[in-house]
C-alpha distance (Angstrom), angle and dihedral (degrees) to the residues before:
residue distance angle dihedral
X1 . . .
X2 3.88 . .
X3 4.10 86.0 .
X4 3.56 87.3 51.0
X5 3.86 97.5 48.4
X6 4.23 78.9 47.4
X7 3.45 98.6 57.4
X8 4.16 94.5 43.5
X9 3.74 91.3 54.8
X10 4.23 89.8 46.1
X11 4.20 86.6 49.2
X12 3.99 84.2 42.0
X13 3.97 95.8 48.5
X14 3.89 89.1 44.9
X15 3.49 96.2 50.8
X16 4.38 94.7 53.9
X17 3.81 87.1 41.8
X18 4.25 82.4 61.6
X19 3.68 84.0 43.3
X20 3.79 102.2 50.2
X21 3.68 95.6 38.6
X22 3.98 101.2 76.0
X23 4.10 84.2 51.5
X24 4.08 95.2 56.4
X25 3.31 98.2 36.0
X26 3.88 106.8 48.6
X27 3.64 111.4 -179.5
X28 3.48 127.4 -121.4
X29 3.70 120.9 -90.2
X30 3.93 115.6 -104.9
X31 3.15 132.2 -102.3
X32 3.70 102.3 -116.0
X33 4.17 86.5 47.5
X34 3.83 85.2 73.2
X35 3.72 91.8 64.4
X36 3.93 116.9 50.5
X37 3.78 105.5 -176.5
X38 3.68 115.8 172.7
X39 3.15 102.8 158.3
X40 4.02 102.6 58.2
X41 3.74 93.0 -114.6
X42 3.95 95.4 140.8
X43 3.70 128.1 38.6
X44 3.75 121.3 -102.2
X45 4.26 84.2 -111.2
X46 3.77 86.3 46.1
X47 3.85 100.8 50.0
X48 4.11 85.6 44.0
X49 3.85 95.7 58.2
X50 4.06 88.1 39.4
X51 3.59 93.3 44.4
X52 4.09 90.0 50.8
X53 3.96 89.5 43.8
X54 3.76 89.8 61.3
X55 3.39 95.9 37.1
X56 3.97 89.1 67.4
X57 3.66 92.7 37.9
X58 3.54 91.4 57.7
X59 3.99 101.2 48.3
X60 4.00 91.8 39.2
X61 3.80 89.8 56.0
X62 4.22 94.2 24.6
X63 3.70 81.5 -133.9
X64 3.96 120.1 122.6
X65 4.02 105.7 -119.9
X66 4.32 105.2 -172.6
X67 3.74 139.7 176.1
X68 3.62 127.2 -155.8
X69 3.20 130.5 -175.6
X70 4.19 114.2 -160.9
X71 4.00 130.1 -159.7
X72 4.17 99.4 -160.2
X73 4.36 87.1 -159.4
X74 3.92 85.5 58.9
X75 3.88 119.0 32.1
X76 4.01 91.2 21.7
X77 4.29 80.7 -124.9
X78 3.70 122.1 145.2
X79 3.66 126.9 -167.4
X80 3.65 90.8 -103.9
X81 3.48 97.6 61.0
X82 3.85 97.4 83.0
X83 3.94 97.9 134.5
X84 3.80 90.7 53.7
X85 3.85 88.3 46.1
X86 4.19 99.7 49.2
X87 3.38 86.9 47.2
X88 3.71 104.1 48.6
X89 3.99 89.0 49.2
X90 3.35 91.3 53.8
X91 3.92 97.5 -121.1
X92 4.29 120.4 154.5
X93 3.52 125.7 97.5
X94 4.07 123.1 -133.0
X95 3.15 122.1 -13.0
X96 4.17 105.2 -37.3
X97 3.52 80.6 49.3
X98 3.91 94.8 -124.1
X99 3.86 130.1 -147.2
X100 3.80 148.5 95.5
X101 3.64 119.2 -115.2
X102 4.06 130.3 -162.9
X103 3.47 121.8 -151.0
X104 3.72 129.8 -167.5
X105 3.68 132.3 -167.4
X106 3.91 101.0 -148.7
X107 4.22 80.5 -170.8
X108 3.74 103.9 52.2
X109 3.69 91.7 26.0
X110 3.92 79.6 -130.1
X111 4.39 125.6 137.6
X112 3.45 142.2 -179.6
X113 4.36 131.5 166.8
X114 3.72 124.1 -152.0
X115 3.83 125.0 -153.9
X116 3.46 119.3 -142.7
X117 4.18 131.4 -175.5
X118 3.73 114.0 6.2
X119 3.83 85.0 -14.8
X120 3.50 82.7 84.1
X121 3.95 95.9 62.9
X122 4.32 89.6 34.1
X123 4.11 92.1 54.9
X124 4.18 104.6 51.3
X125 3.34 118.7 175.7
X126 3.54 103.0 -96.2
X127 3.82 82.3 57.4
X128 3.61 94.1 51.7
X129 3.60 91.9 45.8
X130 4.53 85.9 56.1
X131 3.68 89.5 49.5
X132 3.69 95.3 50.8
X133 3.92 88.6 49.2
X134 3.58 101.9 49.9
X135 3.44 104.7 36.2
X136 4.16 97.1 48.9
X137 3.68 92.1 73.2
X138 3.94 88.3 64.9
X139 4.05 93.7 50.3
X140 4.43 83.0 49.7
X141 3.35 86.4 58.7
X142 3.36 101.3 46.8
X143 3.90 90.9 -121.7
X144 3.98 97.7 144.7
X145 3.70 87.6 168.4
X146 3.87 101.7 58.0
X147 3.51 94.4 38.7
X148 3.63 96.6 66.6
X149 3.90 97.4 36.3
X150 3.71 80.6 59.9
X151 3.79 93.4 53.4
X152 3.65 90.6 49.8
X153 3.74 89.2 49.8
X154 3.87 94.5 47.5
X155 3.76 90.6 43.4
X156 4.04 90.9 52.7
X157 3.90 90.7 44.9
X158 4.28 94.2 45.0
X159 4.02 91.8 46.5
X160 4.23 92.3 52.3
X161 3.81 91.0 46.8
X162 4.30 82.7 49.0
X163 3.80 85.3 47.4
X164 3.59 99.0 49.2
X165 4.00 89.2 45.5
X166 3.43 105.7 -104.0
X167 3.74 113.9 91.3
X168 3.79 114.9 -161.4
X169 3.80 118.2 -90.4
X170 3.78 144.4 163.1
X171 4.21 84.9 -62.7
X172 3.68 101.9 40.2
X173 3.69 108.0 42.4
X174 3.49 115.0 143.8
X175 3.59 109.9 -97.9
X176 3.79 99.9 22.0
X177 3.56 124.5 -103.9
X178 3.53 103.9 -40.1
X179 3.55 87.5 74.1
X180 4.11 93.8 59.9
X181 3.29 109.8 118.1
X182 3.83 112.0 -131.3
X183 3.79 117.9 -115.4
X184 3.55 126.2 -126.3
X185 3.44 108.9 162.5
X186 3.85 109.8 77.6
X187 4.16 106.0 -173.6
X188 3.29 113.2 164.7
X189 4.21 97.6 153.8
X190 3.97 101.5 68.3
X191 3.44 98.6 -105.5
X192 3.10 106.8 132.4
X193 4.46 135.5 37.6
X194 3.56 117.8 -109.3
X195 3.88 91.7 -110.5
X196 3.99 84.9 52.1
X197 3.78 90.3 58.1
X198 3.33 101.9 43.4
X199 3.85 93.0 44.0
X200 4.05 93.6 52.3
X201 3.84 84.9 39.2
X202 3.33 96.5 64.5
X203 3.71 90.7 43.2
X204 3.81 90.7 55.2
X205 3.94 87.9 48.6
X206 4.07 87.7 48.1
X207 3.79 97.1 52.5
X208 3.97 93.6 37.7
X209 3.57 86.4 59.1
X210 3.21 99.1 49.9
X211 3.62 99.0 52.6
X212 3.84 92.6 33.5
X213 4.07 83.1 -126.5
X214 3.94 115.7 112.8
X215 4.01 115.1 -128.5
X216 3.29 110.9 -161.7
X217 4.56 128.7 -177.8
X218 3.99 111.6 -158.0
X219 3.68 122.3 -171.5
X220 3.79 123.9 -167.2
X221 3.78 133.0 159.4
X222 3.76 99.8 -125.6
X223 3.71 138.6 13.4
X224 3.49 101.7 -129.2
X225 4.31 95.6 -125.2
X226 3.69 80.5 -54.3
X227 3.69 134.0 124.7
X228 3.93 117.9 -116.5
X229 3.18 92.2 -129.4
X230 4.68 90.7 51.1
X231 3.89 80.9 40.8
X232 3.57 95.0 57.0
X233 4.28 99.8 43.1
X234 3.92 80.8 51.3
X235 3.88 102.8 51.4
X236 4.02 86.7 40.4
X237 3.78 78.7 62.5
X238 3.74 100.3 37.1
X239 4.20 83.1 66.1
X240 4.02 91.4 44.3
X241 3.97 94.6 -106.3
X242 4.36 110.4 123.9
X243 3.66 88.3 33.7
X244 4.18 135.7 112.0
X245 3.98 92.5 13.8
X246 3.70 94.3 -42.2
X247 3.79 113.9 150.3
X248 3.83 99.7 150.3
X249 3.98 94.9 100.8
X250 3.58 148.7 86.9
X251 4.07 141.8 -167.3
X252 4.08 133.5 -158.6
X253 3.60 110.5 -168.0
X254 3.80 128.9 -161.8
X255 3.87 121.8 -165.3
X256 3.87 118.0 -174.1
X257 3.66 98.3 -164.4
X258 3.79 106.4 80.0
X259 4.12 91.2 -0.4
X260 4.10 96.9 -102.9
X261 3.34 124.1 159.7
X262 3.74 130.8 -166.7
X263 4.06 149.2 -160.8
X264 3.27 133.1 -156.0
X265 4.12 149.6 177.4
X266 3.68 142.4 156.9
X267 3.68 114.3 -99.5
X268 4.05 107.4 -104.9
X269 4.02 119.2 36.6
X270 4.36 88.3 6.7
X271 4.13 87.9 52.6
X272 3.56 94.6 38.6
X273 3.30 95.2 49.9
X274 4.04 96.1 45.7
X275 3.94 97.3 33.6
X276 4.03 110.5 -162.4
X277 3.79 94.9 -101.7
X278 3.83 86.7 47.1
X279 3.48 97.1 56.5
X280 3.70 87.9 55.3
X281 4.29 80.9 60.5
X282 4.12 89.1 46.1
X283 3.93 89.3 61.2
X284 4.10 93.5 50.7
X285 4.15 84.8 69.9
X286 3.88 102.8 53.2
X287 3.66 105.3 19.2
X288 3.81 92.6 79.3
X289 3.42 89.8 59.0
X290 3.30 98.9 44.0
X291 3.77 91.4 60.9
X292 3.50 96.1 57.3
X293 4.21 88.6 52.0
X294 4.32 86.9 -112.1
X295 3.71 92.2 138.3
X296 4.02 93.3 164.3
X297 4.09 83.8 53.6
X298 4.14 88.9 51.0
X299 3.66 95.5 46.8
X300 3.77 96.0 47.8
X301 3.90 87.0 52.0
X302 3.76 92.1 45.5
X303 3.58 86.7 57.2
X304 3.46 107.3 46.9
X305 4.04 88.9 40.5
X306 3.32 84.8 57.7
X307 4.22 104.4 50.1
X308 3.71 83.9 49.7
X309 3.83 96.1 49.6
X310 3.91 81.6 50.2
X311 3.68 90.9 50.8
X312 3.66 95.8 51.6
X313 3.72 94.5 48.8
X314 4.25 92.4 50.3
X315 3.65 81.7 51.5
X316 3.61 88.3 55.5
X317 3.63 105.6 -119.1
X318 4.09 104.3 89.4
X319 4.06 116.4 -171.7
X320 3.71 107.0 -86.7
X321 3.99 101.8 25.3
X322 3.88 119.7 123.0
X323 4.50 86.0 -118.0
X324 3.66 80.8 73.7
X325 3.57 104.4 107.8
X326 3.75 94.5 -158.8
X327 3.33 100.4 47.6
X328 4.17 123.4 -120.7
X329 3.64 95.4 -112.2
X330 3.85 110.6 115.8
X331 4.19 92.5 -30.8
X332 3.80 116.4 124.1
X333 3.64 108.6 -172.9
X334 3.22 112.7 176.6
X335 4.46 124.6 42.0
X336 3.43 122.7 -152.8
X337 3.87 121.5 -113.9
X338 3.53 105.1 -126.4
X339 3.72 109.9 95.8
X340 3.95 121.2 -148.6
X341 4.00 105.7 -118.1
X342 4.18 92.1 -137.9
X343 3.97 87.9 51.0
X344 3.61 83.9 67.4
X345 3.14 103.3 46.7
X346 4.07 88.5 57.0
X347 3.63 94.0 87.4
X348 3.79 103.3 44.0
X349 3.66 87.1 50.6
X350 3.76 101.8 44.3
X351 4.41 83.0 53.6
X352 3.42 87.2 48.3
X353 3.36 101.2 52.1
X354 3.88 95.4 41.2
X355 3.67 87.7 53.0
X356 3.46 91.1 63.5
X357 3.32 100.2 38.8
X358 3.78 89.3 59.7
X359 4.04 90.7 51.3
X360 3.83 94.9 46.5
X361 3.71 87.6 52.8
X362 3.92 97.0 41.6
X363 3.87 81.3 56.7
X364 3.36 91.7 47.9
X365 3.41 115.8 53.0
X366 3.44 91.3 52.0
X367 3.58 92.5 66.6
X368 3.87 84.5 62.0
X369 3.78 131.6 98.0
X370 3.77 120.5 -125.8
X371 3.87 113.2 -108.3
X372 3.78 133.9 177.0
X373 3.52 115.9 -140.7
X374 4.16 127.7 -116.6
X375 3.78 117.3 -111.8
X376 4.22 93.7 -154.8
X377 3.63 132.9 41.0
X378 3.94 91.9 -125.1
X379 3.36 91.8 57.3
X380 3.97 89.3 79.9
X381 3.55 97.8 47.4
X382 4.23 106.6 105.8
X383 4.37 95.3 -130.0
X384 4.16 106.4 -99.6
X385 3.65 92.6 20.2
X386 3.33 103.8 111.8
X387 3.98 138.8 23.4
X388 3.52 118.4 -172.6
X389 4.20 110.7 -168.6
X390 4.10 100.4 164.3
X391 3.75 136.0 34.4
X392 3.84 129.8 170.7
X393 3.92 135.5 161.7
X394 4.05 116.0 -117.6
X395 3.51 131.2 -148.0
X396 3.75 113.3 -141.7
X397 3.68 125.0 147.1
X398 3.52 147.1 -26.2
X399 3.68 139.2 -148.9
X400 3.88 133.3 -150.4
X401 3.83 127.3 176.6
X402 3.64 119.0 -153.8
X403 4.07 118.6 -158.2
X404 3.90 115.4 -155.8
X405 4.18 107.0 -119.6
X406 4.09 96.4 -134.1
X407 3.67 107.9 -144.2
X408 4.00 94.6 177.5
X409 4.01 97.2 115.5
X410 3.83 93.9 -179.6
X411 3.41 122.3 125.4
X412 4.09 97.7 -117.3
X413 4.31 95.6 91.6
X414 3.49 119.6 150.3
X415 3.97 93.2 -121.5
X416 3.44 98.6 57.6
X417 4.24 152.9 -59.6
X418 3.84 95.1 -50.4
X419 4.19 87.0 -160.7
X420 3.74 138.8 -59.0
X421 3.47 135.5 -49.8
X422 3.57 149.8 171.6
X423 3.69 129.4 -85.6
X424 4.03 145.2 143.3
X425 3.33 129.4 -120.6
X426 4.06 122.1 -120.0
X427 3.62 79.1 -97.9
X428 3.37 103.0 49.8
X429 3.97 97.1 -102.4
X430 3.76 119.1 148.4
X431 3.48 117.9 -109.5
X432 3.98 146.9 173.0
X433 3.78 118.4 -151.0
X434 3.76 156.9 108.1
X435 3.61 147.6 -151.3
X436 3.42 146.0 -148.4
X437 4.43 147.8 167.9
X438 4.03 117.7 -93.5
């Protein structure tokens, strides 16, 4: 009996080890978890050899290293959303649930990565910043593939320099510094998120690169006694741009202070480029968002206002110019893609609200009695109510309004730019601009 009771507990003792084992022993994630793909941007072979790249990089490092790739019309994802994303996927390792994740937007042909646990320390900003630089010629290309080898790659290098001590910064990129990515976006006000200004960063260095023509956003707090417009020729010279001939540049700049804003570009390829009526065009795409303090919104405008200004001007017909078949003159031909998030709201609420208007009135008019309506005045007038024995007309007041004529013509109005003009620089550079309030 006491043999029998032996062997039950030994079958019994077997049979949890078998149970427990699967719970302390997690295995490791596979390789084709490390690449979620919905939209069929890589080819099974492709997302194999990627999915086995990261699956090394993540055990040699113990450090979760993930691609994404989002459709917007399907999951209702945008590349922003990385948090939401590493977290839904179920990536981190240990307890700070470290890892890096890439996300794509195979719609919008937009991408951002977030760093999480001691990836936070291993990618610095200057590091972010290289990433962002080297790995955006790949997406303009279309080249899905290389792009994310070359994440895995950088991700591998970044987390041995983090190992050894030493994370990568401005002086130890790998490479050396012809690999720094130039900077474009200047914010010194808070603004904007980190992820914000690396994101429109990189799409400032993408479309100056393109066009071989350097668009740069500045942000201050105050102007100094300067215009925006002066402020803006001198900090493009501050950072060695509009200097020794060089034309091939323009500046936005944002000052919180009194709520100016101001443009400016060299005079020769900058002013040819964004004529004096044209700039009056350039501020229809980022004002709007300016107004309602969406300074992400404005900046993504700016920019892609100003790689199609660009465009139009290699193609030889620059906004403003008399080859312009349609003129300049009040015609804005081209609208920016970023959409503002209470514009789209307009129309759900305006159904909404006539929706209920219809029901409250239904239920309503119900309530009501029928009445016919009288044809003469008298015929509401209860008999021996009322006796009327004098009337006169009185004279009391009168009001007039009078409306200031403004003859000021410059271009520094409250409402906006107004155009381009001429101006110096407080060196004496030669520069086309304007400025305006938000």
């Amino acid at each position: 009996m006491k043999t029998k009771r032996i062997l039950l507990l030994s079958i019994a003792a077997i049979f949890t080890v078998f149970l427990i084992l699967p719970v302390l022993s997690v295995p490791a994630r596979a390789a084709a978890e490390y690449v979620i793909d919905e939209a069929g941007l890589l080819t099974e072979e492709d997302k194999q050899t990627l999915g086995e790249v990261l699956e090394s990089v993540s055990d040699t490092h113990d450090f979760d290293v993930a691609v994404v790739v989002i459709d917007p019309m399907y999951d209702g994802y945008t590349a922003q959303d990385t948090d939401e994303l590493y977290s839904y996927n179920g990536f981190g390792r240990g307890e700070d649930k470290s890892g890096i994740i890439l996300v794509y937007d195979c719609v919008e042909r937009h991408w951002a990565f977030g760093a999480y646990g001691i990836g936070e320390t291993a990618f610095t900003e200057a590091g972010r910043r290289y990433i962002t630089k080297n790995i955006q010629p790949y997406f303009n290309d279309s080249d899905f593939f290389s792009a994310f080898m070359f994440y895995a790659s950088a991700v591998d290098d970044f987390m041995y320099a983090y190992e050894a001590g030493t994370p990568h910064d401005e002086t130890t990129l790998p490479g050396g510094d012809e690999h720094e990515q130039g900077t474009f976006v200047y914010e010194s006000v808070g603004l904007l998120s980190d992820d914000e200004v690396l994101y429109l960063n990189g799409k400032l260095a993408e479309i100056s690169e393109k066009h071989s023509f350097a668009v740069v956003v500045a942000t201050t707090y105050s102007l100094g006694g300067k215009s925006a417009e002066l402020y803006g020729a001198d900090f493009l010279e501050s950072i060695d741009l509009a200097l020794n001939g060089d034309t091939r540049c323009c500046i936005l700049v944002i000052a919180t202070e009194e709520r100016d804003f101001g443009f400016a570009t060299p005079t020769g390829v900058g002013s040819e480029v964004f004529t004096y009526s044209g700039q009056a065009h350039l501020d229809t795409f980022y004002l709007p968002y300016l107004r309602e303090d969406d300074y992400f919104g404005a900046f993504l405008a700016y920019a892609a206002a100003c790689d199609d200004f660009l465009n139009m001007y290699e193609a030889g017909t620059p906004y403003g110019s008399n080859d312009y078949e349609d003129g300049d003159d009040g015609y804005v031909p081209y609208t920016p893609p970023y959409e503002n998030s209470f514009i789209k709201k307009v129309p759900i609420a305006a159904v909404v609200a006539l929706i209920v208007t219809i029901i409250t009135t239904v239920v309503l008019s119900r309530q009501l009695k029928t009445v016919r309506p009288k044809r003469e005045a008298k015929d509401y007038v209860v008999p021996g109510s009322l006796m009327l024995t004098r009337s006169l007309d009185r004279f009391t007041h009168k009001s007039i309004s009078k409306v200031r004529i403004d003859t000021d013509s410059g271009s520094h109005g409250g409402g906006g730019g107004g155009g381009g003009h001429s101006f110096s620089s407080s060196s004496g550079g030669s520069f086309s601009g304007h400025s305006g309030k938000y």
